[in-house]
C-alpha positions as CSV (number, residue, x, y, z in Angstrom):
1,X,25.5,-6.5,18.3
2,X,22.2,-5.7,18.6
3,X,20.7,-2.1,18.0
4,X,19.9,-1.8,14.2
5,X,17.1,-0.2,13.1
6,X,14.8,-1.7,10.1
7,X,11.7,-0.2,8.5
8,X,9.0,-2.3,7.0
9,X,6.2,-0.9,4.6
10,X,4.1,-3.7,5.2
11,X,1.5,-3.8,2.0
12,X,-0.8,-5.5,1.2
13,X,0.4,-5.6,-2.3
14,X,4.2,-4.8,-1.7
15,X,6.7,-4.9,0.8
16,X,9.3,-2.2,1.1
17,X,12.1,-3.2,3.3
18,X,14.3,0.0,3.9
19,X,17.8,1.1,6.3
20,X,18.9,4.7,7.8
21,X,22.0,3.9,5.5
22,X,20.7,2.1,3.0
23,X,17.7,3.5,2.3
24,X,15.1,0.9,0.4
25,X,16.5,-2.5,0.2
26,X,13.7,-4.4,-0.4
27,X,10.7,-3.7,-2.7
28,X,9.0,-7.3,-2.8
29,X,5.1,-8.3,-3.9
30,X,3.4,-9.5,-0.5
31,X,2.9,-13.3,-1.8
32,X,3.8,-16.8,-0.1
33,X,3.3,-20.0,-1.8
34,X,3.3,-23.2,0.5
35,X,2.7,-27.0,0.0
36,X,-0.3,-27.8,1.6
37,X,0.1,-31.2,2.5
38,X,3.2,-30.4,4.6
39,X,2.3,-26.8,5.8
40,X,6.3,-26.2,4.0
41,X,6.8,-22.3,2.7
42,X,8.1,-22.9,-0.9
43,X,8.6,-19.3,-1.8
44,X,8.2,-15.6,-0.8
45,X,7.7,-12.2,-2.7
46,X,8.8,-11.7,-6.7
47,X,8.9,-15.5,-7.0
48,X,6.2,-16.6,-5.5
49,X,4.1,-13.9,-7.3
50,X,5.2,-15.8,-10.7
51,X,3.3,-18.9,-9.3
52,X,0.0,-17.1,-8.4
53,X,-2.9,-18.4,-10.1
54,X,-0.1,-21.3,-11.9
55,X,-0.3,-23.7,-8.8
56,X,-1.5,-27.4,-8.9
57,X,-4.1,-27.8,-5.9
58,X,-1.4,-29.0,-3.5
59,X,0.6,-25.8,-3.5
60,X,-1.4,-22.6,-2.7
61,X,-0.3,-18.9,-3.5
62,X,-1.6,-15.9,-1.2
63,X,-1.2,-13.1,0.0
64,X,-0.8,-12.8,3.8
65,X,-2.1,-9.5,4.2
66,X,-5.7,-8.4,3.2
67,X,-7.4,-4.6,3.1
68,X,-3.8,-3.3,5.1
69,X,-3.7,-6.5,8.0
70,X,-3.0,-9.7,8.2
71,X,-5.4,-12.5,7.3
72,X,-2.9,-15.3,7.8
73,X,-0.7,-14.8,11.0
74,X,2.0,-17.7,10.3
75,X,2.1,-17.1,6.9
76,X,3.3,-13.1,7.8
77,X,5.3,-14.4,10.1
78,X,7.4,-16.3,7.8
79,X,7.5,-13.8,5.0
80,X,8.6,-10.8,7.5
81,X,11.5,-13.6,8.3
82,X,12.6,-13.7,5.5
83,X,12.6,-10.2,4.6
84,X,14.7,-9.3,7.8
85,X,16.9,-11.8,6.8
86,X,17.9,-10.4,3.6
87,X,17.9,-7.4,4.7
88,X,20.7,-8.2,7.3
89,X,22.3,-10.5,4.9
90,X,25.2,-12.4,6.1
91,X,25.9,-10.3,9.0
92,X,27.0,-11.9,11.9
93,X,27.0,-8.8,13.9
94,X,23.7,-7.7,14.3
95,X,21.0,-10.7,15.5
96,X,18.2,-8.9,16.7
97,X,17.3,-6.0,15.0
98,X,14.7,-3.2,16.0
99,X,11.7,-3.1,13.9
100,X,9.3,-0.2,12.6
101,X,6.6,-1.3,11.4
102,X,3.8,0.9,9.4
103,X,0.2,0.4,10.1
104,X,-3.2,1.7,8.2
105,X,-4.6,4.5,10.7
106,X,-7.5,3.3,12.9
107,X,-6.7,-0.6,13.3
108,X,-8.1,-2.6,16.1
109,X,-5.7,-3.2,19.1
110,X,-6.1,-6.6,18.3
111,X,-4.7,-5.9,14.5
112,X,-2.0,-4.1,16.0
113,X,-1.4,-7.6,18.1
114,X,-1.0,-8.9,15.5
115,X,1.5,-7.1,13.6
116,X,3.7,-6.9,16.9
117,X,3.9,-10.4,17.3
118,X,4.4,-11.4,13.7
119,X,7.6,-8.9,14.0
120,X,8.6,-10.7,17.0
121,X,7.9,-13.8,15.6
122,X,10.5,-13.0,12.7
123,X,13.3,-12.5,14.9
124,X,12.7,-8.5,16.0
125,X,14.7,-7.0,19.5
126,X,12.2,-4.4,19.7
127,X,8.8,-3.1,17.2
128,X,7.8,0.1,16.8
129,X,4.8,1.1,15.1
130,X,3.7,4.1,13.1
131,X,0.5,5.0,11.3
132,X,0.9,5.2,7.6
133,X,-0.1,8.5,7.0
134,X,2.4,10.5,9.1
135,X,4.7,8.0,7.6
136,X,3.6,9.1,4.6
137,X,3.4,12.7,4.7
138,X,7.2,12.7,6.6
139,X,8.6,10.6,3.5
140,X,6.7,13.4,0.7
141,X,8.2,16.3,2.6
142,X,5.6,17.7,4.2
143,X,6.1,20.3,7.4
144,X,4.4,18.0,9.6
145,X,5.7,19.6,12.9
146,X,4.5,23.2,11.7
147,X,1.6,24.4,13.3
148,X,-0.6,24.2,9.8
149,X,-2.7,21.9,8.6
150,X,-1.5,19.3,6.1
151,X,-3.6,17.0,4.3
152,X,-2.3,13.4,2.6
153,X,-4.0,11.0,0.9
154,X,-2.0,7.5,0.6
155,X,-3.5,5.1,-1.6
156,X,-2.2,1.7,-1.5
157,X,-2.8,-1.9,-2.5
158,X,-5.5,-2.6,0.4
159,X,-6.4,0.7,1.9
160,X,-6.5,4.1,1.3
161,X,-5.3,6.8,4.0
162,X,-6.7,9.9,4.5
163,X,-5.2,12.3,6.8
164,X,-4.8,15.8,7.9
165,X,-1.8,16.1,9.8
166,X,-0.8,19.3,12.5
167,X,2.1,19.9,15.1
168,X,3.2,16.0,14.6
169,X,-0.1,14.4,14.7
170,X,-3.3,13.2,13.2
171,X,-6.0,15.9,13.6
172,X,-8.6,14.3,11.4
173,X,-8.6,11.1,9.6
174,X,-9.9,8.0,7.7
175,X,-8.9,5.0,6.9
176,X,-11.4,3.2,3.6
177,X,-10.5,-0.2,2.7
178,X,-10.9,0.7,-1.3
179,X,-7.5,1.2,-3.1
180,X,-5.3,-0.5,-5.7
181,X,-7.1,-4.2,-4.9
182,X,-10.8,-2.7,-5.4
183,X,-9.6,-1.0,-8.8
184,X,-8.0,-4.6,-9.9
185,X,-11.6,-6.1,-9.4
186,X,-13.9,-3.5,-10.7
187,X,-11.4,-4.4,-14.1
188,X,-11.8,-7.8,-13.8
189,X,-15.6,-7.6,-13.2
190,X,-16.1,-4.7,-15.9
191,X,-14.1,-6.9,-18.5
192,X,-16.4,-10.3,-17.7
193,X,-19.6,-8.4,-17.7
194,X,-19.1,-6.1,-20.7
195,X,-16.7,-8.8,-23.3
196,X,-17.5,-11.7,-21.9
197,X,-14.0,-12.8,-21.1
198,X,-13.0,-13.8,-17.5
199,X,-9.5,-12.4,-17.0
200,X,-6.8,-13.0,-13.8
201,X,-6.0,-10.3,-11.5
202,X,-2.4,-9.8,-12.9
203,X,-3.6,-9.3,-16.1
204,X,-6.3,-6.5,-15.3
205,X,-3.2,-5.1,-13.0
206,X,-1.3,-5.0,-16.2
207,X,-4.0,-3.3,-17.9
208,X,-4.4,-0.7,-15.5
209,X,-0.9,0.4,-15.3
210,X,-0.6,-0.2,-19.2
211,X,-4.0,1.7,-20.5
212,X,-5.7,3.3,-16.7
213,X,-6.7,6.5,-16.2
214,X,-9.0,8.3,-13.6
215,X,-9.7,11.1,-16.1
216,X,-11.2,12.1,-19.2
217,X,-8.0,14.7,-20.4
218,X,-5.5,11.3,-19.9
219,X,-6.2,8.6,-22.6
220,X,-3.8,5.7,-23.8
221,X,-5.2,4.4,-26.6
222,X,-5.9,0.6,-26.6
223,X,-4.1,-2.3,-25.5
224,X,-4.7,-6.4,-25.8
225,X,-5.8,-8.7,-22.7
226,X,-6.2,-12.7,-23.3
227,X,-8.3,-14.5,-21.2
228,X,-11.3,-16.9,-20.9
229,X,-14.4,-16.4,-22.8
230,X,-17.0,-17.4,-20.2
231,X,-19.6,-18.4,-22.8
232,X,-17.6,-20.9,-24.5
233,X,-14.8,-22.1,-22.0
234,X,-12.2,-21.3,-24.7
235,X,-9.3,-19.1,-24.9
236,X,-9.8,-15.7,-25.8
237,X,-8.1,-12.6,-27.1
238,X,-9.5,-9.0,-26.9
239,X,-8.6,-5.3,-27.1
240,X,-9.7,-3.1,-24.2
241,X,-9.5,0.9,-24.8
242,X,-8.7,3.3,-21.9
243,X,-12.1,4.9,-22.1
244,X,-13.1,1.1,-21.2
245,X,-10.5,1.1,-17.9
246,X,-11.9,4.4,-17.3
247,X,-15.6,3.3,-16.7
248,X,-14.4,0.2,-15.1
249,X,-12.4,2.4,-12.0
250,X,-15.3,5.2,-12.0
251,X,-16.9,3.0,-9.0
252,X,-13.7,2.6,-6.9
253,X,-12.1,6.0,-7.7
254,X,-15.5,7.8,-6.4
255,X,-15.4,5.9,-3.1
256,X,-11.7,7.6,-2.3
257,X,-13.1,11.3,-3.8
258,X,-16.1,10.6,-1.5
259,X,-13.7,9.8,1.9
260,X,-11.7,12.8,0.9
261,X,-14.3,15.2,1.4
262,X,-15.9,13.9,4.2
263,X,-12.8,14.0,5.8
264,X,-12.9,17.7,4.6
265,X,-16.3,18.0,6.0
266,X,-15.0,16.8,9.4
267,X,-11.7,19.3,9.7
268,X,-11.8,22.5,12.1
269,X,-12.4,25.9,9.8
270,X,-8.7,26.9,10.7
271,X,-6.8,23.7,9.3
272,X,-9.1,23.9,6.3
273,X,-8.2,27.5,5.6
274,X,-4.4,26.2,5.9
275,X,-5.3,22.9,3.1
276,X,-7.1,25.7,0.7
277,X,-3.8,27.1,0.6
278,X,-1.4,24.3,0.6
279,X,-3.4,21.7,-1.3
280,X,-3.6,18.0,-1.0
281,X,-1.0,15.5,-1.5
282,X,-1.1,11.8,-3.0
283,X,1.1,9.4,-2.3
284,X,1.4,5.7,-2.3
285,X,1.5,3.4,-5.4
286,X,-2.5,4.4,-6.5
287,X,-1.4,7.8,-6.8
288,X,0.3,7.2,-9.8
289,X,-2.4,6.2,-12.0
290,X,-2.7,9.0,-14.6
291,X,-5.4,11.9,-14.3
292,X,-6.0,10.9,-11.0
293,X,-4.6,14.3,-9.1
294,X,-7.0,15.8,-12.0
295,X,-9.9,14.3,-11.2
296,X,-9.6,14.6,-6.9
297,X,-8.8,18.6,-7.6
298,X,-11.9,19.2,-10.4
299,X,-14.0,17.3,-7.3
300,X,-12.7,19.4,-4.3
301,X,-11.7,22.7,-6.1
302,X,-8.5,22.7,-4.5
303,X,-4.5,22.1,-5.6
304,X,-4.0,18.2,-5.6
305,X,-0.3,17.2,-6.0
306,X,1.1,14.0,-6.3
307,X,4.1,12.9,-4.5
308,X,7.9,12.0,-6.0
309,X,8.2,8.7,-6.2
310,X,5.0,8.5,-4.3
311,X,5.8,4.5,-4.0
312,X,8.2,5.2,-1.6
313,X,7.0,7.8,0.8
314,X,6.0,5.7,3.2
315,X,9.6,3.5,3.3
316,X,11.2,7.4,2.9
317,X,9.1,8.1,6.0
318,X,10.3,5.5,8.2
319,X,13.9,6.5,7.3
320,X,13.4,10.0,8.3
321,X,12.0,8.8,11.4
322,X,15.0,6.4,12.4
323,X,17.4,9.5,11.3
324,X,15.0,11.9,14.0
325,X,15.6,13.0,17.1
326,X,11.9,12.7,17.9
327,X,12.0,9.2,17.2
328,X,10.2,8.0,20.1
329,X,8.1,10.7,20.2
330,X,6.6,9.6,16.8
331,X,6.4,5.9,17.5
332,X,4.7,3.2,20.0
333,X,7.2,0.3,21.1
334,X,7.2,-2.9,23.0
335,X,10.6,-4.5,23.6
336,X,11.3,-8.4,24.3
337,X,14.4,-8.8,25.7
C-alpha cells in the first residue's frame, strides 16, 4: 500500500521526522559520518553527532545541510533514507510513502531540485514542498487563512525566516542566513579572541543553552568550558559568565532584529496596523534562547511572543497540513510513479 503521508523538518541542525497519527517521531541532529576510503555511511543523526570532531582522518563527520540546503546531495540522500525508514519501521504495507518536505522561503529552483530529488532518492512516491514559515506559523496557531496580517519569525539552526503571512500566503518576507550556527561561532570566536582558549562548536552550543541570553534583564550566572589554550597548545579550563555569552551573540542577534524591521519597513500600512495589534511570534529552536522575545519587542516597540514548544512548530505545521483539506492548495508536488 502506498499513500502515507510523512513530514520532514529538514534542518540544518536537526531533523524532525513527524506522522498525521503519530505526530513527531523523529527529532535527530542532521550529521553523517562516512569512511572515506570506501565512500561507506557509518552512521546517521544522535550517533553520528557523538563522533563529530572525535574522527581519525579516514572517517569524516558533517553535516549535509548548510545555511537551510544541502551542501552534499548523496550524503542527504542517505540520511533522509534512513530517516523514512525508521519512520516506517518494519511495515511491510506501505513502500512508497508521500513526502513533505519544508524549505527556507526564497530558495533557488535549483535548491528546490535538490531537495526533490534527494526525497526521491530516499525512496519517496510523491514530495511535496512547503515554505518554512507558513509551516511555521500553521504549527504556532496562527489564523493564517484570516484576512489579517500575521507576522513569524522562525529562527533555526542555518536560517532565520521572516514572514508576514495573509489569507494563506506570504505577503512579505525574508529569508537571512544568520541563526543558531552564526550564534555558535560568534561564541567560539568571542571565547578564542577574549581568553585565549580555542573551544569546539558543541561545547560553545553547550554554553549557549547552559549560560545564553539575548538580554540584559536574563542572566545565568557562570558556567565552566575546557578547551585549548591557543598560546600554549595545552589543555585548558575556564569560566565564562553570561554577560560574556551576551557580548559574544550581540553581533548575530542584531542581524535578525535588523531583517525584522526591514521586513517591517517593506509591509503594506494595512497589514502593519493588523501586526501592531497582534504582535510578532518566534518560533523555531533560536527562539528559545532567554531574553530574546525581550530584546526584538524593546527594538520594534511591539508585543513579541514566543511559540509553545517553538521547536516543533514547523513539524506541528506539516501535520496540520496533511490533516487539511486545503492540502494541496498549501503545497507544490511532483509525483514519480
Amino acid at each position: 500500500m502506498t499513500g502515507a503521508y510523512i513530514g520532514i523538518d529538514l534542518g540544518t541542525a536537526n531533523t524532525l521526522v513527524c506522522t498525521r497519527h503519530d505526530g513527531i517521531i523523529i527529532r535527530e541532529p542532521s550529521y553523517v559520518t562516512y569512511d572515506t576510503r570506501t565512500n561507506r555511511v557509518l552512521s546517521v543523526g544522535a550517533e553520528a553527532k557523538t563522533m563529530y570532531g572525535k574522527t581519525p582522518p579516514f572517517v569524516n563527520c558533517i553535516r549535509p545541510l548548510r545555511d537551510g540546503v544541502i551542501a552534499d546531495f548523496e550524503l542527504t540522500s542517505e540520511m533522509l533514507r534512513v530517516f523514512v525508514r525508521k519512520a516506517l519501521g518494519n511495515s511491510i504495507f506501505i513502500s512508497r510513502p508521500n513526502l513533505i518536505v519544508c524549505i527556507p522561503y526564497g530558495v533557488t529552483d535549483v535548491e528546490k531540485k535538490a531537495v526533490e530529488e534527494a526525497a526521491l532518492e530516499a525512496g519517496a512516491k510523491s514530495v511535496s514542498l512547503i515554505e518554512e514559515p507558513v509551516a511555521a506559523a500553521i504549527g504556532a496557531g496562527l489564523p493564517i487563512k484570516a484576512a489579517c496580517g500575521c507576522m513569524v519569525v522562525d529562527i533555526g539552526g542555518g536560517t532565520t525566516e521572516v514572514a508576514v503571512i495573509s489569507l494563506g500566503g506570504i505577503a512579505n518576507s525574508v529569508s537571512l542566513r544568520t541563526a543558531g550556527d552564526k550564534c555558535t561561532e560568534a561564541i567560539v570566536s568571542y571565547i578564542r579572541k577574549k581568553f585565549n582558549v580555542m573551544i569546539g562548536d558543541s561545547s560553545a552550543e553547550d554554553l549557549k543553552i547552559a549560560i545564553g541570553s539575548a538580554h540584559e534583564s536574563t542572566d545565568f550566572g557562570v558556567a565552566e568550558v575546557r578547551g585549548r589554550n591557543v598560546l600554549t597548545g595545552l589543555p585548558a579550563a575556564m569560566n565564562v559568565y553570561s554577560s560574556d555569552i551576551r557580548e559574544a551573540l550581540e553581533e548575530p542577534l542584531n542581524s535578525i532584529v535588523d531583517v525584522i524591521k526591514t521586513t517591517l519597513e517593506a509591509t503594506p500600512p494595512e497589514l502593519c496596523a493588523d501586526i501592531y495589534d497582534n504582535g510578532i511570534m518566534l518560533t523555531g529552536g533560536g527562539a528559545q534562547l532567554s531574553g530574546l522575545d525581550t530584546l526584538v519587542a524593546e527594538k520594534t516597540h511591539l508585543q513579541v511572543y514566543v511559540a509553545k514548544n517553538s521547536s516543533d512548530c514547523v513539524a506541528n505545521g506539516i501535520i496540520k497540513v496533511i490533516e487539511s483539506r486545503d492540502r494541496d492548495v498549501l503545497l507544490s508536488k511532483i509525483v514519480r510513479e
